[in-house]
LOPALUM-500782 format. One record per residue (C-alpha): z, x, y; residue in one letter. Coordinates in steps of 0.5 Angstrom, whole numbers, plus 500, padded with zeros to 3 digits. Layout:
REM residues N
ZXYa...
REM end
This chain:
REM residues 838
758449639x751447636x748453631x741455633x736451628x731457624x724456625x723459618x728456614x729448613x736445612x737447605x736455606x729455604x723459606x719453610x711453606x708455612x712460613x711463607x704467608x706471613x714473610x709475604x705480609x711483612x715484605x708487601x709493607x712500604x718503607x717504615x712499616x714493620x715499625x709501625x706495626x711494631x709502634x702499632x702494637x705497643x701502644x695498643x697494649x699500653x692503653x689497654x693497660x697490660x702491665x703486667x710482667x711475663x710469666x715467672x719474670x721479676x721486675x728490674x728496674x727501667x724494665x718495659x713491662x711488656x711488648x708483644x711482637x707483631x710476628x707470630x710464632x707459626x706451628x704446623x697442624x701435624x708438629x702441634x699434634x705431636x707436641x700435644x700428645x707428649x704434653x698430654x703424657x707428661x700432665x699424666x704423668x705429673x699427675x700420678x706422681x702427685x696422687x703418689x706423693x700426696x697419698x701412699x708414698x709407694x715410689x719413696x717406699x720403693x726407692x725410686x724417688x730420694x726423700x730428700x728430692x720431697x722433704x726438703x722441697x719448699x714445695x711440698x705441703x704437708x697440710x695436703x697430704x692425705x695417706x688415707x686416700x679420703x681428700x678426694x684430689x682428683x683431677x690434682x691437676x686441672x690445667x698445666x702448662x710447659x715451657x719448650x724449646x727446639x733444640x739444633x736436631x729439630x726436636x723440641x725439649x721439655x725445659x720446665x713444668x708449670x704444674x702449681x698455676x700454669x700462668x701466662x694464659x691470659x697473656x695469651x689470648x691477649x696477645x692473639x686479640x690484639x693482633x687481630x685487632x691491630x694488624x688484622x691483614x696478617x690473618x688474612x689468607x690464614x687458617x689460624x686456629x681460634x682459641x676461644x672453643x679451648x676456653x669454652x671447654x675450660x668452662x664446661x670442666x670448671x662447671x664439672x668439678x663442682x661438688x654435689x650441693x646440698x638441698x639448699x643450695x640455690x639452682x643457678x648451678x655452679x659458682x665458678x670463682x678466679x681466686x687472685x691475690x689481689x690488684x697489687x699482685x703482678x699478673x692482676x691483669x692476667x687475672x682479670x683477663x682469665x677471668x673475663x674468659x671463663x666468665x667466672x668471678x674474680x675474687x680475693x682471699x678476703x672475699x671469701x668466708x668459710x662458714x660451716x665447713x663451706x666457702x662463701x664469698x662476701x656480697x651485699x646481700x650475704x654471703x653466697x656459696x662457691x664450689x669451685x676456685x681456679x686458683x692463682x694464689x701459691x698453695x701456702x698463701x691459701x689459709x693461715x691455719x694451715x700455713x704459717x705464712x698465709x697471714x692474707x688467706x682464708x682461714x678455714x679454706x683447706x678443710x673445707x677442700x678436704x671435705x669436699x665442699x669446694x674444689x681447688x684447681x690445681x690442688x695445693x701443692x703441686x710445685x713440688x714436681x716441678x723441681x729440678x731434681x725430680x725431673x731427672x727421674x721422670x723418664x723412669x717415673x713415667x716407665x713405671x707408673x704409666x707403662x710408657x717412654x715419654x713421648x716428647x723428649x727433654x732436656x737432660x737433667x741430672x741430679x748430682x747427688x750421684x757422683x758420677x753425674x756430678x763429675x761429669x758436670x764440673x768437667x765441662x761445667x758451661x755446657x750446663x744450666x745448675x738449678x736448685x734440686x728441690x724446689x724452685x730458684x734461681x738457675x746459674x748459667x756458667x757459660x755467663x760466669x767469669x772464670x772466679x764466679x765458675x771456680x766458687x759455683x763449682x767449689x759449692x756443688x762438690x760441698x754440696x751436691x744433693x742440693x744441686x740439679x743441672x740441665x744440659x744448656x740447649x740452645x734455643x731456635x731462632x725466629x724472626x723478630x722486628x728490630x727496628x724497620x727490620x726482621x731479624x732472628x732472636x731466640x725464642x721459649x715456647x710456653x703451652x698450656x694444657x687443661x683436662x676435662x676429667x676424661x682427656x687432656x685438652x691443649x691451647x691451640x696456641x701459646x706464649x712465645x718468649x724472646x729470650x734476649x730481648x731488652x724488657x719482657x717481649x712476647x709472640x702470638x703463636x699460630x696453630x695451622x689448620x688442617x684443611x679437613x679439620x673441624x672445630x668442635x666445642x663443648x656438648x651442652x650440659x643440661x642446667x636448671x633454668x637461671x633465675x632472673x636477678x636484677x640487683x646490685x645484691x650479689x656484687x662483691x663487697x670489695x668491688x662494691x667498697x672499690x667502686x665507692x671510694x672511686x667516685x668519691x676520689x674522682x669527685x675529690x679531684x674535681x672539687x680540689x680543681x674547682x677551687x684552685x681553679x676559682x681562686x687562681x681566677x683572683x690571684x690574677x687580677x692585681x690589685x683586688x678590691x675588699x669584696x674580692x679579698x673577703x672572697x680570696x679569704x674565704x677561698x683560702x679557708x677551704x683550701x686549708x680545710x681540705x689540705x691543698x694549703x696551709x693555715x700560714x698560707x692564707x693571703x694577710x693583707x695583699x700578700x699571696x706569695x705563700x698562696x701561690x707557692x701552696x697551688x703549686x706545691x699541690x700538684x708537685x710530687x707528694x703533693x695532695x692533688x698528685x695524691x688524688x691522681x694516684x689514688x683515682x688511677x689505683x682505685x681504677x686498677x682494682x675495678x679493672x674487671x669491672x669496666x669494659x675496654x672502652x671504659x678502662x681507656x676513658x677512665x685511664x689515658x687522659x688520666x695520664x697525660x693529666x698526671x704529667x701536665x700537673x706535675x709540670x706545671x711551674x706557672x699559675x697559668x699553666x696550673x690553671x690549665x691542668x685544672x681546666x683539663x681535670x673538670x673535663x675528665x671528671x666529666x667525662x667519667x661521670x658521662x661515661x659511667x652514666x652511659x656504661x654502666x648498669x644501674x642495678x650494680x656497680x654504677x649504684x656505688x660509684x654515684x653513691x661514692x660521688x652524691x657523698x663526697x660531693x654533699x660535703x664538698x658543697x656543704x663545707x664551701x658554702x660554710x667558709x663562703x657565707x660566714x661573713x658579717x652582713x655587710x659583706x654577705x653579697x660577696x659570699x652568695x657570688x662566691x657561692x654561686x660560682x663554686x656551685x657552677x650556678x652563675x648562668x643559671x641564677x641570672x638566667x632566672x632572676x636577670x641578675x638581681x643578686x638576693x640571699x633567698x633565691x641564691x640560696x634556694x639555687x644552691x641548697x634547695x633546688x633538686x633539679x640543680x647537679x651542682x647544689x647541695x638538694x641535689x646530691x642529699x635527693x640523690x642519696x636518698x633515692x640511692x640508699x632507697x634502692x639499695x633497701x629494696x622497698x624495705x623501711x631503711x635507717x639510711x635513707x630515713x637521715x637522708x630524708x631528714x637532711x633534705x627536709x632541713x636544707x630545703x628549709x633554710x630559703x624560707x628562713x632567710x625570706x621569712x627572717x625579721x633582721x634581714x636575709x643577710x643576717x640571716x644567711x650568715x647565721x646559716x654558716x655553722x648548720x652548713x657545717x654540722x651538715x658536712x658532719x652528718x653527710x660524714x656520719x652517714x658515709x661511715x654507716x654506708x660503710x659499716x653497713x655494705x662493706x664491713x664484711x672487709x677486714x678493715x672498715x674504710x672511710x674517707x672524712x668524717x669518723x664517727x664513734x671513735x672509729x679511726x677509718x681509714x682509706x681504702x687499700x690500708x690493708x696493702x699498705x696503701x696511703x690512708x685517707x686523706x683530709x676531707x675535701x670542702x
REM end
């Protein structure tokens, strides 16, 4: 049995020198502080929302998604160097191997790789293979990424390829942001190479691959676009991140269009050409008519890609190399297409369709990894197994040896870890990433360290050591036209802008659901109630029940509330409709993640769960009340800081369009069950009225507390410069559309207009009417609710209008037409919408 090689310590137990900075940073911290460092860390990474898993790892359950530990990974300046070059000759190699396999097959011919290693590999695309050399593929591999690990001689070995989409990059340079950002004295004193030039390069070799343009094309120079499979895919916020440093965009599949043999993705103004796709959906998830399980890709993509309109990075295809049992041939591949033994070594490998190797394996089967020949899956580790588990394993290879590769089991080094108020020496995998320019190879100086058995899924930063007389260099400035300067919202994805809509409108859901429970908890308890609070109850009732917060069964008959009081709770209960609009809200700020700088995300996200938890604790209508309290000022405090934050011309456009909508017919559908009362009892009703408008201060400040129908309603209907009345939002929704017209004649903003003029109306109705004003605001209650209808009607056009191009239209409240619309992520298998909110 081989002893684990120490990262930190040499064959003669001592400290090695570039160790020695980041022991000392550790030792100088009192009592209790390697674990707050360790504290420090994991909740830095939970509020800024790095959820996803590592790379290649499946969820399991109770599994911490993620924790990155706060001692780094440390590799010297010359060791980096070498690892370097014999990455950079296997990405070679993997990418002649490819163009071989791909193109003429002359190695199959040859007999130097079996067919079944190819054929019967899942990896393998057919659709992608091009023997007349006429899909021009080069670079088939643009970045490239390979896990390691240092075995007891020293040596680090090759133990896996990442040639399909190389993830974990991201993680990354997340990793090194936050721990300069949390622990910054752990830089101190450090020559740590940066890892921001190695992302400038990736840009400038993206803006390389694109393919020449057409005449017409525009002159901003090339559309560089992250192709993700969307916000419910596990490495959604690596994908963000990657996008964020490439400053390219993110889209997904149902974004893009192929039209005319091209590759468009769908913007409010249009569809605007891509060139190149950094590709983070698996190759046969990319185009339905290509691939038989690609029902989420983009028809069309693939030839548009053989016709040299857009460029993929990396090509489809691509994994077939990283089959185990291919990799027991590379040492020859690489003799006999590159003319040169492998640099960096790795782990031994053997395809046991060979008897002799198969023999030698079942001898001392738990000195071996067995992995599938062709194709990934799940690797076995004997040495884990009990004695029946080994005896069945075995029993499968002699049966089946062709379909079996085993890699010998080297032991990984250790390198010291946090436990506890401790460091201790955990097992650790290396993951690098590589890119190519179209001339070289380019590594990150840096990494993904894993620590292999750690409880969740822990992560290291890795520290590249600089050389004292190196030099950082960047890319040279390529020449590029002159940028025309844009400021519209028009070249907003039409998905972003569709996400960005339905979160105002669930954000503004949440607090109108809040303002309700929260006015009719304030009667709930007083005791005994008089008539005019009872009509008021009643009425309160009527919109609960209108937006799905409590049944028809359970308005208040008489004094009875019991029923009432069970229907609050239950709505912020699990599966309750309140606790529904606090997933949804969170949902729909994961999908607009790329969107929101860091600061925004943590405004929009924590106290967002802290709410969550209160609400659903809550067993006591005091403590119901207070939760309501906490959800109007985090409503609040998204609408100050989206004000604040944001760029009128793009996104903010949508998301205060999503919130003058819902809040139209919030206000609109109140006032419809608050003033349909006899007129005996019309006072109640311009009371509740005033207070569900949040108007009260402002209406006796004005009138010294004269309660009449007209000046009321003139506050809560007409008054433009009142946020919470009905004017307001319409004014809003028609300055909106207005500007989403650009200055042309809009049909949109011509409703809107004619709503404004019909509500500004109604005062002067109610002060001109010769029965009376009470009368006549009870009679306004049914156009109040043909309002609400038409605000509905006119959401639905927003959406036909700007987010059709998705494959489902998505509405929330109103349907119009017979349209059955349903609420945003339907198309994910995410909750429809749900009932309008009054």
């Amino acid at each position: 049995m081989h002893t684990p090689r120490d990262e930190m310590v040499d064959g003669h137990g001592r400290v090695r020198p570039h160790w020695r900075g980041v022991l000392a940073g550790f030792a100088d911290l009192p009592p209790g502080g390697i674990e707050a460092c360790a504290r420090r860390m994991e909740r830095a990474f939970e509020d800024e929302g790095v959820t996803s898993l590592l790379p290649g790892e499946a969820p399991a359950a109770g599994q911490a998604s993620w924790r990155c530990d706060p001692v780094p990974l440390v590799l010297p300046a010359d060791e980096f160097a070498a690892l370097s070059a014999g990455l950079a000759q296997r990405a070679r190699l993997l990418e002649a191997l490819l163009a071989d396999l791909y193109g003429p097959q002359a190695l199959l011919a040859e007999g130097l790789i079996p067919p079944a290693l190819v054929f019967n590999n899942p990896g393998f695309l057919r659709p992608c293979r091009d023997a007349s050399q006429g899909w021009v593929r080069h670079p088939f591999l643009h970045c490239y990424a390979a896990d390691l690990l240092r075995g007891p001689d020293g040596l680090w070995r090759v133990v896996a390829d990442r040639t399909s989409r190389a993830g974990g990059i991201g993680h990354a340079q997340e990793n090194r942001r936050m721990l300069g950002r949390v622990l910054p004295a752990a830089f101190r004193g450090y020559q740590v190479r940066p890892l921001r030039p190695f992302f400038d390069l990736w840009q400038d070799a993206l803006q390389r691959l694109a393919p020449p343009r057409d005449a017409d094309g525009n002159g901003d120079g090339p559309a560089i676009a992250l192709l993700t499979p969307g916000v419910n895919h596990r490495l959604w916020f690596e994908h963000v991140l990657l996008a964020r440093e490439l400053s390219c965009a993110l889209v997904e599949p149902n974004d893009l269009s192929v039209r005319n043999g091209a590759v468009f993705v769908k913007t409010l103004k249009g569809l605007q050409p891509v060139d190149v796709l950094l590709r983070r959906v698996a190759g046969p998830g990319l185009d339905p008519l290509e691939f038989d399980h690609a029902a989420g890709g983009v028809p069309g993509l693939l030839d548009a890609a053989r016709h040299g309109t857009v460029k993929l990075a990396n090509e489809p295809g691509g994994g077939v190399v990283e089959a185990a049992g291919l990799t027991a041939l590379l040492p020859a591949l690489c003799r006999r297409l590159l003319g040169e033994n492998l640099l960096l070594p790795q782990a031994e490998t053997l395809w046991l369709a060979d008897p002799l190797a198969m023999r030698r394996v079942l001898d001392d089967l738990t000195g071996w990894i067995i992995r599938p020949a062709a194709g990934r899956g799940r690797s076995q580790v004997p040495a884990l197994m009990d004695l029946a588990e080994r005896a069945e394993l075995a029993a499968r290879i002699e049966a089946r040896p062709a379909d079996y590769a085993a890699s010998a089991a080297v032991p990984s080094s250790v390198a010291p870890c946090v436990v506890g108020d401790k460091l201790a020496p955990r097992p650790v995998r290396l993951r690098m990433f590589l890119m190519q320019d179209g001339a070289r190879w380019h590594t990150l100086p840096g990494g993904l360290a894993r620590v292999e058995d750690a409880e969740g899924a822990t992560a290291k930063d890795v520290w590249v050591l600089n050389e004292e007389d190196s030099r950082i260099t960047g890319p040279v400035a390529q020449p590029q036209q002159p940028l025309s300067i844009r400021r519209s919202a028009g070249d907003l994805p039409s998905r972003a802008a569709d996400n960005l809509f339905w979160l105002g409108r669930y954000v503004e859901r949440l607090e109108g659901a809040a303002r309700l429970i929260r006015a009719t908890l304030t009667r709930l308890d007083r005791g005994p109630l008089l008539p005019r609070e009872v009509a008021e109850l009643q009425a309160l009732a009527k919109c609960l029940s209108h937006c799905g917060l409590a049944a028809v069964e359970d308005q208040p008959s008489g004094g009875a509330t019991a029923a009432l009081r069970a229907a609050l709770l239950r709505s912020v209960a699990e599966g309750g409709v309140v606790a529904g609009l606090f997933a949804q809200v969170a949902r729909l700020i994961g999908s607009v993640r790329d969107r929101l700088t860091a600061d925004m995300y943590a405004t929009f996200t924590l106290p967002l769960r802290g709410l969550r938890a209160v609400a659903s604790q809550a067993r006591e209508l005091e403590a119901l009340e207070a939760a309501m309290g906490g959800v109007l000022r985090y409503t609040a405090s998204v609408a100050g800081v989206a004000a604040e934050n944001m760029v009128r011309a793009g996104g903010y456009t949508f998301l205060d369009l999503g919130r003058r909508v819902e809040r139209a017919q919030s206000v609109a559908a109140q006032l419809h069950f608050a003033l349909a009362q006899p007129p005996a009892r019309i006072e109640g009703g311009l009371r509740l009225a005033l207070e569900l408008c949040d108007s009260v201060i402002t209406y006796r400040s004005r009138y010294l507390g004269v309660l009449q129908p007209a000046p009321a309603l003139d506050l809560v209907l007409a008054d433009p410069g009142n946020p919470r009345g009905l004017g307001f939002q319409l004014h809003s929704l028609h300055r909106l559309l207005t500007e989403l017209a650009e200055g042309t004649p809009d049909d949109l903003a011509d409703a809107a207009a004619r709503l404004i003029a019909e509500v500004e109306a109604m005062p002067g109705i109610v002060l001109a009417s010769q029965d009376g004003q009470a009368a006549a605001t009870g009679a306004l209650s049914p156009s109040l609710g043909r309002i609400e209808d038409e605000v509905a009607n006119l959401s639905d056009a927003v959406t036909r209008r700007y987010f059709a191009l998705l494959p489902l239209a998505q509405a929330l409240g109103g349907q119009s037409e017979g349209e059955a619309l349903d609420g945003p992520g339907a198309a994910e298998g995410q909750p429809a919408a749900l009932p309008a909110l009054v």
